[in-house]
RODO-2510 file (C-alpha; in nm, 4 decimals, decimal comma):
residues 88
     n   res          X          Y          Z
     1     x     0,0000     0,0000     0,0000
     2     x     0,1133     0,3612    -0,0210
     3     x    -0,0169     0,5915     0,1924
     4     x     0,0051     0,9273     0,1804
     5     x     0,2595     1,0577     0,4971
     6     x     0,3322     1,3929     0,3661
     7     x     0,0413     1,4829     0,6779
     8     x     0,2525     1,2570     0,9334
     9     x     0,4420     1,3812     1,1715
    10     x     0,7963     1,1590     1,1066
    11     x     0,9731     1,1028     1,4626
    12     x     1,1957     1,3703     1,5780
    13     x     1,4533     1,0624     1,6212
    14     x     1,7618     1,0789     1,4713
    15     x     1,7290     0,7198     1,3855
    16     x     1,4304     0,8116     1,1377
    17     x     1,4472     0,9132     0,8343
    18     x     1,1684     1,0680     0,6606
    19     x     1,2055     1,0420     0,2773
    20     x     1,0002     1,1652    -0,0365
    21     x     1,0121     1,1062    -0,3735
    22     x     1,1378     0,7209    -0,3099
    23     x     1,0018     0,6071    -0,6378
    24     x     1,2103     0,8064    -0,8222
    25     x     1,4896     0,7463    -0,5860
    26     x     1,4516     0,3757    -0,6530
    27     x     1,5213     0,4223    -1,0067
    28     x     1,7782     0,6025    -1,0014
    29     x     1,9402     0,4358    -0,7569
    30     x     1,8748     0,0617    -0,9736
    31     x     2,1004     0,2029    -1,2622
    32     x     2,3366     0,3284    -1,0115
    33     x     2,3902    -0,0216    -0,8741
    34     x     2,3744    -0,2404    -1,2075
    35     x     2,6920    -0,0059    -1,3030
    36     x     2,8804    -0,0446    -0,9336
    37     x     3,1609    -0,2387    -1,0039
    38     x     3,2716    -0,2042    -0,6431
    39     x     2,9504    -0,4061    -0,5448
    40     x     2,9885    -0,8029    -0,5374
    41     x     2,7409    -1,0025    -0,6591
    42     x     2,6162    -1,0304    -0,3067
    43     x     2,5500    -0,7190    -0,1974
    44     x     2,4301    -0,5861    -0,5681
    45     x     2,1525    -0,8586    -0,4874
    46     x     2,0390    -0,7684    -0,1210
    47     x     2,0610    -0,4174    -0,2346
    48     x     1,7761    -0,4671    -0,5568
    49     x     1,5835    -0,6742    -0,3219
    50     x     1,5642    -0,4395    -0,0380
    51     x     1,4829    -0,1513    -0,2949
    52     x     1,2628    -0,3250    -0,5102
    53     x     1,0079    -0,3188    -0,2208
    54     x     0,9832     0,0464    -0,1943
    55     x     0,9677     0,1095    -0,5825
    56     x     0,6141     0,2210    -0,5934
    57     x     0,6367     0,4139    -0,2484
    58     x     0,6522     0,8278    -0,2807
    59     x     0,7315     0,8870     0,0692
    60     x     0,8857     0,6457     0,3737
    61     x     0,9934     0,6389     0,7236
    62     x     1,3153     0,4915     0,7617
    63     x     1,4774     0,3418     1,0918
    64     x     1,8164     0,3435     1,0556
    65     x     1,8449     0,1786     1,3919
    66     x     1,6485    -0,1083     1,3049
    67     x     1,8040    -0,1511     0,9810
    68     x     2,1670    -0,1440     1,1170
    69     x     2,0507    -0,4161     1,3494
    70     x     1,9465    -0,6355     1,0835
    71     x     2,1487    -0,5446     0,8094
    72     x     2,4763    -0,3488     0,9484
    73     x     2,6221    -0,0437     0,8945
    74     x     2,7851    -0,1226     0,5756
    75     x     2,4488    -0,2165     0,4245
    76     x     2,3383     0,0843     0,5610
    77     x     2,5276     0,3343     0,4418
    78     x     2,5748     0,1782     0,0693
    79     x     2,1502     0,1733     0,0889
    80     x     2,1114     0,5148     0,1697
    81     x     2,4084     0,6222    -0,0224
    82     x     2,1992     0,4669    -0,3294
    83     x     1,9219     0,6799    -0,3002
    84     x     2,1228     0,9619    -0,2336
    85     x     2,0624     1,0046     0,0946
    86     x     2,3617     1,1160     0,3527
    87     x     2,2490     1,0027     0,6837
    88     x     2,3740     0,6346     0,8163
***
């Protein structure tokens, strides 16, 4: 589902991350990683997966905590990094 958030007020956490225009950001950030040669094959694939579930989003909530938890900070940083985001 995508529901509408621009009305929500995100967390005043640090360790969310209130994002618009992820749709877009997804896209982008798909060619960016097909061309990575610095990716392995690995973390190219985790990377699609994880994005390819917010490709028809237009605005999320990120927890970065959570996220490092489950993925680490290296996922972290190379996710957000992908959709041109600066916070990890």
């Amino acid at each position: 589902m995508n529901y509408d958030l621009t009305q929500c007020i995100a967390p005043k956490s640090r360790d969310h991350l209130y994002v618009e225009q992820v749709a877009s950001r997804v896209k982008k950030a798909m060619t960016k990683i097909d061309n990575d040669a610095n990716l392995s094959d690995d973390e190219r694939k985790v990377l699609v997966r994880s994005l390819r579930k917010l490709e028809h989003m237009e605005q999320y909530i990120f927890n970065t905590l959570h996220m490092k938890k489950i993925y680490g900070d290296v996922f972290v940083k190379q996710f957000l990094s992908s959709l041109e985001l600066n916070k990890a």
